[in-house]
KEKE-3310 file (N, C-alpha, C; in steps of 0.2 Angstrom, whole numbers, plus 5000, padded with zeros to 4 digits):
npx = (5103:5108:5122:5116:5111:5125:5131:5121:5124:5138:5139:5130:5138:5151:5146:5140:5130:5114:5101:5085:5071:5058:5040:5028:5013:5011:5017:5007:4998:4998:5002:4996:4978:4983:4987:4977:4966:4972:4969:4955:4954:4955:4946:4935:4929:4918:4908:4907:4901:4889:4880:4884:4871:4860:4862:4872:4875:4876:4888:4898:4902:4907:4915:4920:4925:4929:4918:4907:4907:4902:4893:4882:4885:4875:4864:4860:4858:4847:4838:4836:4843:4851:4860:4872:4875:4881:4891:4899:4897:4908:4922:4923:4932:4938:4951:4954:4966:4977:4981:4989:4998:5006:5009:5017:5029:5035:5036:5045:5053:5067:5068:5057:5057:5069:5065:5053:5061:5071:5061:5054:5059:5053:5049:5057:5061:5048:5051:5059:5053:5041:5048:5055:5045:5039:5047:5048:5035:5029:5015:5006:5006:4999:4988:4985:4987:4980:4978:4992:5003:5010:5009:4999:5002:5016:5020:5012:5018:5029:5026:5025:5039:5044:5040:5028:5016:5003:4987:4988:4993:4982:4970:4976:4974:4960:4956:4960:4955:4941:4939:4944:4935:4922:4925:4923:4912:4904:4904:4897:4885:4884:4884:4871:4855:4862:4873:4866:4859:4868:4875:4866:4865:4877:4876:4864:4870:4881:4884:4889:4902:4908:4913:4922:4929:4936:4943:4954:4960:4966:4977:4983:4988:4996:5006:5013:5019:5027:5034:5040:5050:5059:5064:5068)
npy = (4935:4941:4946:4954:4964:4969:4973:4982:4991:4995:5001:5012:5018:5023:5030:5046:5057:5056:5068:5072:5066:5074:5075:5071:5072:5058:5051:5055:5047:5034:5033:5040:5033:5023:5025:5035:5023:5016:5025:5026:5011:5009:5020:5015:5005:5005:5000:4988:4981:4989:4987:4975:4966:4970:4977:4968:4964:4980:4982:4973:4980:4991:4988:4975:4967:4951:4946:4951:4947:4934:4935:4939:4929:4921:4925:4927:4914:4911:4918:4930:4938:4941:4931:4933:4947:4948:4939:4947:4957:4964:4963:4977:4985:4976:4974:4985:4996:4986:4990:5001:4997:4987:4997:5006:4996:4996:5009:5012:5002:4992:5000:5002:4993:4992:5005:4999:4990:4998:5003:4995:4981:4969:4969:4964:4950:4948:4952:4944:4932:4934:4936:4926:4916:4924:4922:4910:4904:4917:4922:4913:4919:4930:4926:4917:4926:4930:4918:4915:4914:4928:4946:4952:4963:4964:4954:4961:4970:4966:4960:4972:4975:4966:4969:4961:4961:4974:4970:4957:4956:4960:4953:4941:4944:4948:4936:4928:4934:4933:4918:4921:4928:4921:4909:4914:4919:4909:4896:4907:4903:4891:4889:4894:4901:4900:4912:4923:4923:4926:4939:4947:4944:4953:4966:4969:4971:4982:4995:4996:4983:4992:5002:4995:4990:5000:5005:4993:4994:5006:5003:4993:5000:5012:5001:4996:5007:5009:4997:4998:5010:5003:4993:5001)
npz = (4932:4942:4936:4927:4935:4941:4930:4926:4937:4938:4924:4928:4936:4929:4917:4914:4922:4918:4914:4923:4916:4910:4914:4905:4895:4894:4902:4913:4907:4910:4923:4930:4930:4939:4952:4955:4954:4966:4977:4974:4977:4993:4997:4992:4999:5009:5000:4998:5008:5009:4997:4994:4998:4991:4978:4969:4956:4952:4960:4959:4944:4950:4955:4958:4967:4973:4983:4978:4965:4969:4975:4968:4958:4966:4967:4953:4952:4958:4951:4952:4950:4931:4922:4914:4913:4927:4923:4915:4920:4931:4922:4915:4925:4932:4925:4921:4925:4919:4903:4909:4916:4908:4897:4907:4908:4897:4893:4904:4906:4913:4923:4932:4937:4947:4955:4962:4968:4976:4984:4993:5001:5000:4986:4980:4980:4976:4963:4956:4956:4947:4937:4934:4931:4921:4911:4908:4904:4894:4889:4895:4905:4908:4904:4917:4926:4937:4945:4949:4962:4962:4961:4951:4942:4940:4930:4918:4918:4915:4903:4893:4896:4887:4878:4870:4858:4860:4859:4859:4870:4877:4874:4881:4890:4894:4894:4905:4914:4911:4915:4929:4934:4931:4937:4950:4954:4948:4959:4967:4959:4963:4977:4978:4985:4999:4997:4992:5005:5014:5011:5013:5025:5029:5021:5031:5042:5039:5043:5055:5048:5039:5051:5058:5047:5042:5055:5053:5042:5044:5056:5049:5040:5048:5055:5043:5039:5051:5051:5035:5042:5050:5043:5034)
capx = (5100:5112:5126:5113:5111:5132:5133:5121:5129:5144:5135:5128:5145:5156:5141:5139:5122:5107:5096:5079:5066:5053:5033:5024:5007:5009:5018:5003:4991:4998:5005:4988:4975:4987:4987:4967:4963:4975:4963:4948:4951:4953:4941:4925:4930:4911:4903:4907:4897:4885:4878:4882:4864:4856:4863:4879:4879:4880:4893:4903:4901:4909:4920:4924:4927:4928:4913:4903:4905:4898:4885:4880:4882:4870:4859:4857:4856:4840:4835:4835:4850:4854:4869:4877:4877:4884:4900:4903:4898:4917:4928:4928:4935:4947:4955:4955:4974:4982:4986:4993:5004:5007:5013:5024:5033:5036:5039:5051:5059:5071:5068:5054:5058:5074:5062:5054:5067:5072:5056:5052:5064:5050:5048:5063:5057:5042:5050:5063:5048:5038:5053:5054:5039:5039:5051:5048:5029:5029:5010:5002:5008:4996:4983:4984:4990:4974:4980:4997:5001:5013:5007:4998:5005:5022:5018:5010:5025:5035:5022:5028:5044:5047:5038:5023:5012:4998:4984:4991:4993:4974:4965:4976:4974:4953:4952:4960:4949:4933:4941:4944:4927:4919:4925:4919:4902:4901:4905:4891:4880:4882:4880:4863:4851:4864:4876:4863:4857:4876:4876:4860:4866:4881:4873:4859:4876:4885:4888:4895:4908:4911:4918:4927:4936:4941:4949:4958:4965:4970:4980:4987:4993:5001:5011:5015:5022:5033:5039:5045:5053:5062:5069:5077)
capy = (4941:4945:4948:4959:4972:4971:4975:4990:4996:4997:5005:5020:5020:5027:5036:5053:5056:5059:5073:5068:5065:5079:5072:5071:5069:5050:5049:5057:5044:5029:5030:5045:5029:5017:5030:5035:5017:5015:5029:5023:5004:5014:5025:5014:4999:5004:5002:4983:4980:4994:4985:4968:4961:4975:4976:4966:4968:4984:4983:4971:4984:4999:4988:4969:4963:4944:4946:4953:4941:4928:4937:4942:4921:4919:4931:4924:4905:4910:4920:4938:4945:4940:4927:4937:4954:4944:4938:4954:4966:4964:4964:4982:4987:4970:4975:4996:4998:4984:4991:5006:4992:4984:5003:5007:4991:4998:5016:5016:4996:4990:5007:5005:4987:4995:5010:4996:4987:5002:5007:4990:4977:4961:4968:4960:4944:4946:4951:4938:4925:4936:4936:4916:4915:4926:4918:4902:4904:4919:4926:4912:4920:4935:4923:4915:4929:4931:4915:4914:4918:4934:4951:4952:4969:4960:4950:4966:4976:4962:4961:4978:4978:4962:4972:4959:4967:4974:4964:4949:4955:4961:4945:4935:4948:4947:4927:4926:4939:4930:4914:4919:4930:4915:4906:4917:4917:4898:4897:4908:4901:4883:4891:4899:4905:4901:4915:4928:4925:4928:4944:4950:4948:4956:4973:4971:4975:4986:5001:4991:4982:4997:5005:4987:4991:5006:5003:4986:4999:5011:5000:4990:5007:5012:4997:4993:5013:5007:4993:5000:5011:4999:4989:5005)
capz = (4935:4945:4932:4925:4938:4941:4923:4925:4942:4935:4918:4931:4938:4925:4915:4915:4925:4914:4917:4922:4912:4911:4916:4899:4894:4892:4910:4916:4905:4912:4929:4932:4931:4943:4956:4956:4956:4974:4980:4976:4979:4999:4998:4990:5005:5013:4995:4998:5013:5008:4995:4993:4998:4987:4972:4969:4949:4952:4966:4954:4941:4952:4962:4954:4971:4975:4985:4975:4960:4972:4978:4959:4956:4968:4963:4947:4951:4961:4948:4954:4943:4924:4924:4909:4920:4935:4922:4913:4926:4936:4918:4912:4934:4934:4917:4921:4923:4915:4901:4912:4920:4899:4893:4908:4907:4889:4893:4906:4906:4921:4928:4935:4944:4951:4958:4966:4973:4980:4989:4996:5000:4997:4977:4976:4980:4970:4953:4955:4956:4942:4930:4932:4927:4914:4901:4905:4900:4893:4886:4896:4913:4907:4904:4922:4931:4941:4948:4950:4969:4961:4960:4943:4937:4936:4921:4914:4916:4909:4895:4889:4893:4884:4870:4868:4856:4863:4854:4861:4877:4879:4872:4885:4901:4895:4894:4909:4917:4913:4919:4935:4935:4930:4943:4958:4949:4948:4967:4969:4957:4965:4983:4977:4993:5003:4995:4993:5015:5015:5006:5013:5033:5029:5021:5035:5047:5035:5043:5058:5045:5037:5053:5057:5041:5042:5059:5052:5039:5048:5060:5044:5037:5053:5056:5038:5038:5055:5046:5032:5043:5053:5037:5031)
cpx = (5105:5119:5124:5114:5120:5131:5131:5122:5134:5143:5134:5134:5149:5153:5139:5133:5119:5102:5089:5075:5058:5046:5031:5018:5006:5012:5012:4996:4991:4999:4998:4982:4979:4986:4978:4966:4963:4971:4956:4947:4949:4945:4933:4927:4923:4907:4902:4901:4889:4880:4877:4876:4859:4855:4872:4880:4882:4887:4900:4905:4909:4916:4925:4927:4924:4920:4905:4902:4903:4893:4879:4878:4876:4864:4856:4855:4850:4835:4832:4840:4850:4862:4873:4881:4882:4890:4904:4902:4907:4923:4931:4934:4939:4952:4959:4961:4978:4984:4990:5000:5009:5013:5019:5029:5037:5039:5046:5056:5062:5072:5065:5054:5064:5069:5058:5056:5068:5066:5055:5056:5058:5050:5054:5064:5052:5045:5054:5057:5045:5042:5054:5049:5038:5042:5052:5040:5027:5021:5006:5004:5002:4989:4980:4987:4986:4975:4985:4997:5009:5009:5005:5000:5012:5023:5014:5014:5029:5033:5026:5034:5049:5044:5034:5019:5004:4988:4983:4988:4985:4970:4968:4973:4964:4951:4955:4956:4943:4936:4941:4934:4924:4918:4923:4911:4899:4901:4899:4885:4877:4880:4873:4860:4857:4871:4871:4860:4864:4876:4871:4861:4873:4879:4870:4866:4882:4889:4894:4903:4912:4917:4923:4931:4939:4944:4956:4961:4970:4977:4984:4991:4999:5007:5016:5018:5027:5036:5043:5051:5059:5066:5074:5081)
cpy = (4945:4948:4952:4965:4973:4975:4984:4996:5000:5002:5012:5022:5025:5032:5043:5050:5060:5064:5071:5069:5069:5074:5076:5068:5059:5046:5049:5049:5037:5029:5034:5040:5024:5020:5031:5029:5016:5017:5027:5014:5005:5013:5022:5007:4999:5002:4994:4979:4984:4989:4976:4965:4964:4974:4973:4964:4975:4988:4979:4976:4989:4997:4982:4963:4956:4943:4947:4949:4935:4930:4937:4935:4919:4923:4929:4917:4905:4914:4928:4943:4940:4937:4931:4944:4951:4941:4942:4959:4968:4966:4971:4986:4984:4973:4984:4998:4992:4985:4996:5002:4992:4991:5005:5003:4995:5003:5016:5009:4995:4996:5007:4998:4990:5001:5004:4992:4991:5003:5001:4984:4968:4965:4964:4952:4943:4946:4949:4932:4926:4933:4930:4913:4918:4924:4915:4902:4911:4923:4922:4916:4927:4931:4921:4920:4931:4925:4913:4918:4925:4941:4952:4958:4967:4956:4956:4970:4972:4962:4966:4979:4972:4963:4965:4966:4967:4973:4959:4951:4957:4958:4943:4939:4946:4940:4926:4930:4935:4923:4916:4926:4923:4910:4907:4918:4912:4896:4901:4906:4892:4885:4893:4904:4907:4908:4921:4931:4930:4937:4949:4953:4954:4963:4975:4973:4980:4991:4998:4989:4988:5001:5000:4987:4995:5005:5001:4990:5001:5008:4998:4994:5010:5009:4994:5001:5011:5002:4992:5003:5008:4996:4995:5008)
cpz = (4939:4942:4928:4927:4942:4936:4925:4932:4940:4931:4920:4934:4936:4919:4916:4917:4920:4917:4917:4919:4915:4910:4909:4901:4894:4899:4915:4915:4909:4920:4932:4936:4938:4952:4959:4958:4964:4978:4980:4977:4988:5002:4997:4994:5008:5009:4997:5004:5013:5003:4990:4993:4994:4980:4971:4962:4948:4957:4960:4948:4943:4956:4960:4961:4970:4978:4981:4968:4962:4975:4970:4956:4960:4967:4956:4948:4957:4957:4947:4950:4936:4925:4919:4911:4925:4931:4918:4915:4927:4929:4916:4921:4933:4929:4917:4920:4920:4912:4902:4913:4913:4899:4899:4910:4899:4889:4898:4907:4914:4925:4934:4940:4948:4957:4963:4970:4977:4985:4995:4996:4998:4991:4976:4974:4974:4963:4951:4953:4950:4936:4929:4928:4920:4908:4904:4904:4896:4894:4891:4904:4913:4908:4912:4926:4938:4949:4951:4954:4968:4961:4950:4937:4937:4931:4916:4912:4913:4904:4891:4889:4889:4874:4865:4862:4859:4863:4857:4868:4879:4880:4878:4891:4899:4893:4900:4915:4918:4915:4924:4939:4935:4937:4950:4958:4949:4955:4969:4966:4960:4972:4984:4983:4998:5002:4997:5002:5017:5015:5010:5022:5032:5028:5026:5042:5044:5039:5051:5055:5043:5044:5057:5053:5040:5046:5057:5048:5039:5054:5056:5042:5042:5055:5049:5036:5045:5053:5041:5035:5047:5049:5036:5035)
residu = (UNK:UNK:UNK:UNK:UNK:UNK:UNK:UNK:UNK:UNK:UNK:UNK:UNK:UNK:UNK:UNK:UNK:UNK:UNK:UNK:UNK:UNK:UNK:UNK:UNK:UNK:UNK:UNK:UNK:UNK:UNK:UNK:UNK:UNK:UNK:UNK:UNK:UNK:UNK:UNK:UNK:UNK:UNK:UNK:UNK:UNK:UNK:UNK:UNK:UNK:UNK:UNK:UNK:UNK:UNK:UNK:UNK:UNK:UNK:UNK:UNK:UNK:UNK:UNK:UNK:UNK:UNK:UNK:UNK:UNK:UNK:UNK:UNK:UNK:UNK:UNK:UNK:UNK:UNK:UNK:UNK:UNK:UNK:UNK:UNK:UNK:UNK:UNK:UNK:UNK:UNK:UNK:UNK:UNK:UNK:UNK:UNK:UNK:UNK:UNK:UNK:UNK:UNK:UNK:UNK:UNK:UNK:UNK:UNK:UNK:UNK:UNK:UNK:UNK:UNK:UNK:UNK:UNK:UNK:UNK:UNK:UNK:UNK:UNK:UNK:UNK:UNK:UNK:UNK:UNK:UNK:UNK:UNK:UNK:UNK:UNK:UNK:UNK:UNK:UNK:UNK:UNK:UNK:UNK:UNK:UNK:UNK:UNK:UNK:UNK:UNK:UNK:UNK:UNK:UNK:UNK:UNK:UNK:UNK:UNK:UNK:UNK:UNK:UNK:UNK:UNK:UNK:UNK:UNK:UNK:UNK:UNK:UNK:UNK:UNK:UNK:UNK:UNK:UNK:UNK:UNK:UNK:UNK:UNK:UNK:UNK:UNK:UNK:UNK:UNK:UNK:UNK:UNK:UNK:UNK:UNK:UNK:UNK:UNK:UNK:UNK:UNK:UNK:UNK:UNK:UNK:UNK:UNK:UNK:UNK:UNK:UNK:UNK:UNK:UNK:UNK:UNK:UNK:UNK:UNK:UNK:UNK:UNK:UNK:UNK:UNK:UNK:UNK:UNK:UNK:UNK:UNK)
# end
């Protein structure tokens, strides 16, 4: 790895500089969705507390959080939700950008892990660990990426830019999907009542959490914007 990024130091060194590459409709298509997502994963933070104890297939649906696919388990193993809703509600939200991730692995290559390296000194870390992973398991790192403690858009972006074909790489991202949907669903269906109590006090203090959450945010954001600036 490291003989690599000499190589293309050097490579941009003695290279006439390339002119930048004009934003096209398929820049917009992939990195477009990646973007919105970041905003509304934010922005829909009240919806989780809002309706956890209500309806939490339709919160799984709109949102796919962990919570909510345990609430959704319990909701079925008492009898009150549909167990089939409660394990494909959360798929098409879990799934939404990976192949955003898939394609811009594909389209833009060791571009886009240099871009960020550069923004943040831990991706460095991460897509050292990711790349390990990647070519020594290859397809199945897609399958378990849910689990492996990496960022799972690292094994997506290598998917593409190892030019999996995209077939492949979708079956494994949606077996791996409902395994770990599965699994937060089973966790609630063996918690039963007591999952759904759960679910129930929490909405009954929702708007409380909600502004709990947002503070906790707001503070994260703050201090994770003085930290970067301190590193660089």
């Amino acid at each position: 790895m490291a003989a690599m990024e000499h190589d293309l130091t050097v490579g941009a060194a003695v290279a006439p500089p390339t002119p930048p590459r004009r934003i096209g409709w398929q820049d917009v298509l992939i990195v477009g969705p990646i973007i919105a997502n970041s905003i509304y994963y934010y922005a829909g933070l009240p919806l989780n507390a809002l309706l956890l104890g209500t309806h939490p297939i339709l919160l799984s649906l709109i949102r796919g959080s962990t919570v909510a696919m345990i609430a959704s388990g319990g909701f079925a193993s008492v009898g009150r939700a549909p167990l089939i809703l409660a394990l494909l509600a959360p798929v098409p939200i879990s799934m939404i950008t990976d192949p955003c991730y898939f394609y811009a692995g594909r389209r833009y290559g060791r571009g886009i892990v240099h871009y960020l390296e550069r923004t943040d000194p831990r991706w460095r870390r991460r897509l050292a660990r990711g790349e390990r992973f990647f070519k020594r398991w290859g397809v199945w790192t897609v399958v378990f990426a849910p689990f492996i403690p990496v960022p799972s858009a690292l094994f997506y972006l290598a998917a593409g830019e190892a030019g999996m074909r995209f077939i492949i790489f979708i079956l494994a991202d949606l077996a791996g999907t409902l395994m770990y949907v599965g699994l937060w669903v089973g966790a609630g269906w063996i918690a039963g009542q007591h999952a759904v109590d759960v679910a129930q006090t929490i909405t009954h203090y929702g708007w409380w959490i909600v502004g709990g959450t947002l503070l906790l945010v707001t503070a994260w954001a703050v201090w994770s914007s003085r930290r970067s600036r301190q590193v660089t």
